[in-house]
VMD Tcl script that builds the backbone (N, CA, C; Angstrom):
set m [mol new atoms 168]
animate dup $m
set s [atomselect $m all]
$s set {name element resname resid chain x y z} {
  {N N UNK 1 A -44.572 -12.651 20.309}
  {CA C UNK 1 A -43.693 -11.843 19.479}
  {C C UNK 1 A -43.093 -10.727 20.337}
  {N N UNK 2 A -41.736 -10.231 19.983}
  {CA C UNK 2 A -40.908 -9.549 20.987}
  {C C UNK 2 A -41.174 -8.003 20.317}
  {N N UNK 3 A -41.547 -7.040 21.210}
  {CA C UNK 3 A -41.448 -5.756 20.941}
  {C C UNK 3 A -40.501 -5.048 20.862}
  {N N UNK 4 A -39.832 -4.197 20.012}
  {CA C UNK 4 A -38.880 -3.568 20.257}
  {C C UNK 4 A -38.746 -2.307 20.537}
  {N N UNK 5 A -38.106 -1.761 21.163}
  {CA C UNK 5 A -38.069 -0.215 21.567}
  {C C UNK 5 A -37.103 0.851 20.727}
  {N N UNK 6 A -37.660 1.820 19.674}
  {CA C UNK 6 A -36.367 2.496 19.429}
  {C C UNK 6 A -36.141 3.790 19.977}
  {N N UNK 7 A -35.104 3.712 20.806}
  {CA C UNK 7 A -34.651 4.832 21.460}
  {C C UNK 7 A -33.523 5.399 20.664}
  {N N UNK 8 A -32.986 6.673 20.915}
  {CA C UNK 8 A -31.408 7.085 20.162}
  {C C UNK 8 A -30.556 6.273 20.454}
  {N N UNK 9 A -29.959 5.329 21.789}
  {CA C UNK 9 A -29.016 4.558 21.335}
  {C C UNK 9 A -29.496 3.591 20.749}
  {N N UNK 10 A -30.433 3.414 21.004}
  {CA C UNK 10 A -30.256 2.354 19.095}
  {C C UNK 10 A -30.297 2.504 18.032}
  {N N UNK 11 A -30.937 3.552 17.859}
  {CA C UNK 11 A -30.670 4.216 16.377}
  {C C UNK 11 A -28.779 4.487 16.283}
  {N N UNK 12 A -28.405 4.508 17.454}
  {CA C UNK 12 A -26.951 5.285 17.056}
  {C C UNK 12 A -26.250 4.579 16.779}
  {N N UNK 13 A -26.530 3.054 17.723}
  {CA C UNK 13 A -25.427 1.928 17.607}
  {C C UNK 13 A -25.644 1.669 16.084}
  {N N UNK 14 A -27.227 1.356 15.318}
  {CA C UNK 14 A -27.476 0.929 14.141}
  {C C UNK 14 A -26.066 1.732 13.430}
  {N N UNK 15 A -26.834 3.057 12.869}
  {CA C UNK 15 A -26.187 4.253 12.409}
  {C C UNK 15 A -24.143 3.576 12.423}
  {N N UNK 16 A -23.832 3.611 13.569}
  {CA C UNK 16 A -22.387 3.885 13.636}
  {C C UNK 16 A -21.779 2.121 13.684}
  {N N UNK 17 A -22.851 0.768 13.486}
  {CA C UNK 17 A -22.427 -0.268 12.239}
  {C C UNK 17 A -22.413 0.180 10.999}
  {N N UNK 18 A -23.335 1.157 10.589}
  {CA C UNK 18 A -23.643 1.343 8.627}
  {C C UNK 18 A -21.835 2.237 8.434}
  {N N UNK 19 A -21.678 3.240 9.019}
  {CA C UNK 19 A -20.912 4.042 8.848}
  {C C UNK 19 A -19.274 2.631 8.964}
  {N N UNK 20 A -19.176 2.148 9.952}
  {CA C UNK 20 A -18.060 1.291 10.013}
  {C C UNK 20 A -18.303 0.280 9.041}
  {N N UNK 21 A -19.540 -0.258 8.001}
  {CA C UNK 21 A -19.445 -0.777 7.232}
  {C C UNK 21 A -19.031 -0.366 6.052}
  {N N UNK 22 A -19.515 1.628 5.867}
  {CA C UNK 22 A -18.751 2.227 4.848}
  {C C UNK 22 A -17.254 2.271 4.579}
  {N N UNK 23 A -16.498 2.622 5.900}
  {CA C UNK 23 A -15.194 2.767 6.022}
  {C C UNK 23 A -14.631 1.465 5.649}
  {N N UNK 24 A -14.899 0.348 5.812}
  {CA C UNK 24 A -14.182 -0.510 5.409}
  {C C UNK 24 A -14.008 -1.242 4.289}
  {N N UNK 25 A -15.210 -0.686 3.685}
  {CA C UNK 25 A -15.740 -1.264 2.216}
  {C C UNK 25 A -14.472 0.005 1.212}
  {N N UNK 26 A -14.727 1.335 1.930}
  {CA C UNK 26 A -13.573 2.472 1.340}
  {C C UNK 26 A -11.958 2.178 1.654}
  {N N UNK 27 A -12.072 1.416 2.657}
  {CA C UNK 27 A -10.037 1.036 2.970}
  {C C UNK 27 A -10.163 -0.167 2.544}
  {N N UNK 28 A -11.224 -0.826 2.022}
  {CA C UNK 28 A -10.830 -2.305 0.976}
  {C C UNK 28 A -10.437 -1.508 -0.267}
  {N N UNK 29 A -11.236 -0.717 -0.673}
  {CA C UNK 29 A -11.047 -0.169 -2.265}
  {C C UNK 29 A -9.621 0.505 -2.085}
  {N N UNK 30 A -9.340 1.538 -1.338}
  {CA C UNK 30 A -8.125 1.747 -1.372}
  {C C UNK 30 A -6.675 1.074 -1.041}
  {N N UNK 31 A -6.726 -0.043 -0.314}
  {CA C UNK 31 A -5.725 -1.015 -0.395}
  {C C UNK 31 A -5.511 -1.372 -1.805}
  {N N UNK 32 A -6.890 -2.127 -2.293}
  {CA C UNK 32 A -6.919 -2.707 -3.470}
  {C C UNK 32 A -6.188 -1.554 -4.810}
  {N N UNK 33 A -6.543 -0.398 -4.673}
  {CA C UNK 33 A -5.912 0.410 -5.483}
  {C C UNK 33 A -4.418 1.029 -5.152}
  {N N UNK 34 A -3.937 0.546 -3.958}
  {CA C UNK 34 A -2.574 0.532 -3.437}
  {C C UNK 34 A -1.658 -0.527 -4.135}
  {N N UNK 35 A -2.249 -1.520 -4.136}
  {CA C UNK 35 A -1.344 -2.652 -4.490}
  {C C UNK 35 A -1.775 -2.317 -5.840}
  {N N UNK 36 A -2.558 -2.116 -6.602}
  {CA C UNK 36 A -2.462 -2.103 -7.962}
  {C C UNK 36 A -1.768 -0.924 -8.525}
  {N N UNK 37 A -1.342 -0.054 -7.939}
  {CA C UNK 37 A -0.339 1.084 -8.375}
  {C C UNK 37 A 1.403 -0.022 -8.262}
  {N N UNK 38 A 1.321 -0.320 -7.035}
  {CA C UNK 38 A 2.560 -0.794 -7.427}
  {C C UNK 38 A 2.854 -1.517 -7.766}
  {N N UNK 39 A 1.940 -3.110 -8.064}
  {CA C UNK 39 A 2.019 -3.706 -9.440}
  {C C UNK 39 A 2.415 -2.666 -10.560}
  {N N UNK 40 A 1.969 -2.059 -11.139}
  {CA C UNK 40 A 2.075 -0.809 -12.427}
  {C C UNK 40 A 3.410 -0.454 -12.405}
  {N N UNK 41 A 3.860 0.034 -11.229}
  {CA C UNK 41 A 5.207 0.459 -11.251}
  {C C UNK 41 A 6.323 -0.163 -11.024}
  {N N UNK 42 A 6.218 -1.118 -10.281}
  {CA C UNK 42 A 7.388 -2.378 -9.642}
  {C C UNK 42 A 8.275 -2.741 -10.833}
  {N N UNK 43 A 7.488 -2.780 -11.973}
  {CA C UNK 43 A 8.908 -3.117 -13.547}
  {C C UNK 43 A 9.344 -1.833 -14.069}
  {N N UNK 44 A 9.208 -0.649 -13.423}
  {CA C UNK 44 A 9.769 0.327 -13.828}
  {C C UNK 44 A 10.614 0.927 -12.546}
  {N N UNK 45 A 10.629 0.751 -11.036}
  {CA C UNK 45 A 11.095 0.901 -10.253}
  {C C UNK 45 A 12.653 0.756 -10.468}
  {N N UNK 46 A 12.797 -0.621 -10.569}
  {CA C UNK 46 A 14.387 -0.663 -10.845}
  {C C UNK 46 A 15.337 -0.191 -11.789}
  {N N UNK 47 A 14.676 0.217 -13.128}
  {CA C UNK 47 A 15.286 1.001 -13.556}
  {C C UNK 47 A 15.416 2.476 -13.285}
  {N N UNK 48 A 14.363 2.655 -12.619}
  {CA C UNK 48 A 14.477 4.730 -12.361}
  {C C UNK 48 A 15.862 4.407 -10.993}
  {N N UNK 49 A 15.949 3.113 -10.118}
  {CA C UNK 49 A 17.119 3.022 -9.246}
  {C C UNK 49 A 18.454 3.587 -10.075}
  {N N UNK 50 A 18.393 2.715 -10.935}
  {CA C UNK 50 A 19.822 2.455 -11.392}
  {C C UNK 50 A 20.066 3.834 -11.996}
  {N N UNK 51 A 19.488 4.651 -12.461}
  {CA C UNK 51 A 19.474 5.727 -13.130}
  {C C UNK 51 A 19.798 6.502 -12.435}
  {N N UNK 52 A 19.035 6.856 -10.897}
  {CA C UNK 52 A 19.629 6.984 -10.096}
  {C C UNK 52 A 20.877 7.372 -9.619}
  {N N UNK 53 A 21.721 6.291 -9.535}
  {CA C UNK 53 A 22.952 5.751 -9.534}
  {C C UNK 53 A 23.427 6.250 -10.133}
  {N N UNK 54 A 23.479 6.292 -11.537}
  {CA C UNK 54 A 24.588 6.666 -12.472}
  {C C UNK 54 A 24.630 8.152 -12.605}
  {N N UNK 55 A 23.948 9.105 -11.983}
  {CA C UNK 55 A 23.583 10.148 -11.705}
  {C C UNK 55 A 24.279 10.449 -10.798}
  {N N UNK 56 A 23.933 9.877 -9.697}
  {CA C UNK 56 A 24.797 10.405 -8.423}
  {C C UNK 56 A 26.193 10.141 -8.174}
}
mol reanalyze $m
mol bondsrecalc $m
mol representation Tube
mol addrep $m
C-alpha cells in the first residue's frame, strides 16, 4: 500500500481544484441565468426598437 505525504503543496493544489470547481459551477449558473433573461426579453426587444424609432 502507497503512503502518502501531505505537504502544503498538496494541500494547495487540492484546495485551488475545489475553488476552480466552485467558479465554474458559479459561471454555469450565471450563463444559465444570462440566457434566461434574454429569453424573457427577446419578445419585447423589438418593440421597445421600433418605439425607438418613432421617437427619434
Amino acid at each position: 500500500m502507497k503512503t502518502m505525504q501531505v505537504t502544503p503543496m498538496a494541500v494547495a493544489k487540492y484546495e485551488g481544484k475545489e475553488s476552480v470547481k466552485k467558479f465554474a459551477k458559479a459561471a454555469k449558473k450565471f450563463f444559465a441565468a444570462t440566457v434566461r433573461f434574454f429569453i424573457v426579453i427577446s419578445p419585447a426587444y423589438p418593440q421597445y426598437v421600433e418605439s425607438m424609432r418613432k421617437k427619434g
